[in-house]
N, C-alpha and C positions, 0 to 999 in steps of 0.2 A: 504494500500500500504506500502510496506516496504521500510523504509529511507535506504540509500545508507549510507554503513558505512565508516566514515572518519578516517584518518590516524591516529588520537587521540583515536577512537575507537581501532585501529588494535594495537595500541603502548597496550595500557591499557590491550588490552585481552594478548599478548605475554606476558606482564611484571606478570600480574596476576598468570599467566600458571606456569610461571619459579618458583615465590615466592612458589607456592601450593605445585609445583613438589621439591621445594629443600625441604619445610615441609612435605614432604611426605614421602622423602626417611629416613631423619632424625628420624620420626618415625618407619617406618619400617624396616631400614637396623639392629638394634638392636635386633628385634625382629627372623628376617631371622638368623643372628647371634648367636643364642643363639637356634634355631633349628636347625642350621649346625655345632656346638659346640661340641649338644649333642648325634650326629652319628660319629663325628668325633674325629681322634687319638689325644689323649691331646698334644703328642708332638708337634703337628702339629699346634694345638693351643693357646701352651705357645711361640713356636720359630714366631709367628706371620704371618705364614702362609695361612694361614686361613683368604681369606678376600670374598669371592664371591662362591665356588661351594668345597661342603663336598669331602676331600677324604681319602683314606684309612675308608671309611667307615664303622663300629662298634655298634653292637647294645645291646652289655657287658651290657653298663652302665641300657638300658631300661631292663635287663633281672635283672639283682641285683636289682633292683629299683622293681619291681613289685613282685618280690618273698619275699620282705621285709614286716613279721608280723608288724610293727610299723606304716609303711607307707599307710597301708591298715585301718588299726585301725584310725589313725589320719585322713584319710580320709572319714571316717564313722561318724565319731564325727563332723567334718567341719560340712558334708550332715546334723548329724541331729540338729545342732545350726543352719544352715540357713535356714531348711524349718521349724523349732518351731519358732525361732526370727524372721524372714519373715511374717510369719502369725502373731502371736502379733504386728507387726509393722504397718502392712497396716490396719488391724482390726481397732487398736488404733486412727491411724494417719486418715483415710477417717471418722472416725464416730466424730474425734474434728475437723477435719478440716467442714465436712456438718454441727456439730451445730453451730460453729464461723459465717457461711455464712449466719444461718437464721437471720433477723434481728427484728424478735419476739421473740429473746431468751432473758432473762431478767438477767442482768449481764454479758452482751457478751463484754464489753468494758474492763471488772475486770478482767475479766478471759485470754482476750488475753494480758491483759498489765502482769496479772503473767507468763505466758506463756513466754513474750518476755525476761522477767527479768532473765529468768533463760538462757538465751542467752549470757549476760555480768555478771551475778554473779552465781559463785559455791561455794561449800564447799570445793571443794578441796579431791585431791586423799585421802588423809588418814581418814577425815572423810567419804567420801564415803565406802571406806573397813572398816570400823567400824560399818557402817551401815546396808552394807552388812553381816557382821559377824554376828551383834545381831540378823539380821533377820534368820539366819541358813542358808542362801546360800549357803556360802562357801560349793568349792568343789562338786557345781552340776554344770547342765545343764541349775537352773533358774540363777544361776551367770552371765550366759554368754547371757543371753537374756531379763533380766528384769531391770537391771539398767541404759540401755540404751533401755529404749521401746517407747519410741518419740521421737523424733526430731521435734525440733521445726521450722525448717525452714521448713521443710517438712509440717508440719502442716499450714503454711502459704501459703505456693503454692498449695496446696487441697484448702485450705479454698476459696482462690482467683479464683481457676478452677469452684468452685459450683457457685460463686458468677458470674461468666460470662458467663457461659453454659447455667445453668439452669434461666431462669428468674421464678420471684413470680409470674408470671399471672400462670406460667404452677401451682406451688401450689395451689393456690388461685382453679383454674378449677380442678384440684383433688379433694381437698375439698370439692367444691360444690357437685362433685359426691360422697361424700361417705367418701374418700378414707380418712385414720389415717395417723399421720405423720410417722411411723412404716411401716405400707404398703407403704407410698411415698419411704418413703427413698429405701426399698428394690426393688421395681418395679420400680421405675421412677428412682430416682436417679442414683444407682448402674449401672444400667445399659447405662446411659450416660455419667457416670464416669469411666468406663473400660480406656479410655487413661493416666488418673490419674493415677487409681491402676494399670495398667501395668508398669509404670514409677516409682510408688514407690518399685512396687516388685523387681526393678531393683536395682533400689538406696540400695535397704535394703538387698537384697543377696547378693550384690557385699561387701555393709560393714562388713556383718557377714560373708564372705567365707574369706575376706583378715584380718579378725580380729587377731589378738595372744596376744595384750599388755593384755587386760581383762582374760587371760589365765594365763597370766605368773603371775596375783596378786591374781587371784580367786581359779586357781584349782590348788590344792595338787600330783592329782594323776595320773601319768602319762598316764593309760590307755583312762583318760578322757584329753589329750591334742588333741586340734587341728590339723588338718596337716600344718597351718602356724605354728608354735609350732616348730614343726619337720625338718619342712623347716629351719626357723631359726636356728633351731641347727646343721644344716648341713651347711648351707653356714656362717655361721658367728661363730659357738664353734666348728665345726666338729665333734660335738658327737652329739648320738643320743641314745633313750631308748633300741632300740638294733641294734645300726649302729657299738658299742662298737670294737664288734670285730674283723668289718673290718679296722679300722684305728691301724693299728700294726705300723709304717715305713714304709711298705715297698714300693719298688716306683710300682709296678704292681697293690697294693691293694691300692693307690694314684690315678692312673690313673682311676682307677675305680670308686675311688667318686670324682671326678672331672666331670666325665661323667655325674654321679647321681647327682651332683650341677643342671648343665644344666639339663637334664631330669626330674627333680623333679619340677623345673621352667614352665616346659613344662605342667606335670601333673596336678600340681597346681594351672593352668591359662585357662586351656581347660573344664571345666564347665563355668565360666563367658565367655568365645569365642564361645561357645555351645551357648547359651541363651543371649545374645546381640543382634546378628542378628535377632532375635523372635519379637525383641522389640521393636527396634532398629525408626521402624515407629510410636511408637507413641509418640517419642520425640515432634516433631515439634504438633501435635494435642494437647500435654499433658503437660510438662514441658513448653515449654515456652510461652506458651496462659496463664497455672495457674501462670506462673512468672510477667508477661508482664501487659495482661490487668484488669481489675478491677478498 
């Protein structure tokens, strides 16, 4: 039978509603904003006009923005640091995180306690690029994906997921039948760990698509920058590897990359808005059971 709801009930659901709905708009009106920005006439949105519905509507900026050799190139390079780093990551991070979990591993205590240590103690930015240097990175592709190839918290929320999913009796009855810890992991494990590695494949694309600092100390050569890279030199130096010779003064070829500011925002963000929603359900299964219980 359903209780009758009291006026403490109805205060708390109104107040709730309102709080959600003002955190809602606050995230979204920026976002709405910066899509009606990028159709709309710059005067329109320097003199502050521009607050609820695009006018004088414009699509300059997305046409210059996409016939751009640079912006094409940086956006290629993004694509291939985040499905080679993606993969290195979930590979790395699900095979320490399942051996941390078995607790017939011998030395599993050593290993996560170095594991955490590298959490509160580094080397620090310059010896890291010296290290990288001596190894010959510099100026590739492994620069931007092998110095950062774990994380360790990540390795902690797998480790803790195996550890409350999977119980040892399910090992234990594999075994009896047959079954290697090789064939467990790939057959049994993997496959009841898909909420995990959906969760990290997220974690770890969204850090390599939004990546530029490891760009800006690793790689040399401009062909090989990212489209954060690109981004960055448009909204913050206004130059770009061949944005060059649209930034003359004038105010027609202003208004232009002002449009490409916003539009490039736009470009830049619609693979991660693409691929969230995909995922997006195995949060609650994935992240925060492998965070929570254990």
């Amino acid at each position: 039978m359903k209780l009758p709801r009291t006026k403490g009930d109805v205060a708390f659901d109104i107040t709730n509603y309102t709080l959600l709905s003002i955190l809602l708009l606050l995230v979204i009106y920026p976002l709405y904003f910066v899509v009606t920005a990028s159709i709309t006439d710059p005067d329109l949105v320097y003199s502050g006009k521009l607050l609820f519905f695009p006018e004088q509507i414009t699509l300059d900026g997305y046409k210059r923005l996409l016939s751009e050799a640079s912006i094409w190139l940086g956006f290629r390079n993004s694509l291939l640091y985040t499905v080679v780093g993606t993969a290195i990551n979930v590979v790395l991070t699900v095979s320490a995180g399942y051996a941390l979990s078995r607790t017939d591993l011998v030395g599993r205590n050593v290993f996560m306690f170095l594991l955490v240590f590298t959490m509160f103690f580094g080397g620090g930015l310059i010896p890291t690029y010296l290290l990288v240097k001596d190894l010959g990175l510099l100026n590739s592709i492994w620069a931007m994906v092998i110095p950062n190839a774990v994380s360790v918290f990540n390795v902690i929320i797998t480790r803790t997921f195996f550890q409350s999913n999977i119980p040892g009796e399910v090992l234990e009855s594999a075994m009896l039948d047959g079954c290697t810890n090789m064939k467990f992991f790939f057959k049994i494990a993997i496959p009841l760990a898909m909420p995990i590695v959906a969760v990290m494949v997220l974690f770890y694309a969204v850090g390599h698509w939004n990546s530029y600092f490891q760009a800006l100390i690793y790689l040399k050569s401009n062909d090989m920058q990212p489209l954060q890279v690109i981004l960055r030199n448009i909204l913050i130096m206004n130059e770009g590897s061949d944005l060059q010779d649209m930034v003359d003064g004038s105010q027609q070829q202003q208004k232009r990359m002002e449009l490409m500011k916003y539009g490039i925002i736009i470009v830049s963000s619609l693979p991660v808005l693409v691929l969230y929603p995909f995922l997006q359900r195995y949060f609650v299964k994935g992240a925060l059971v492998g965070s929570l219980k254990g």
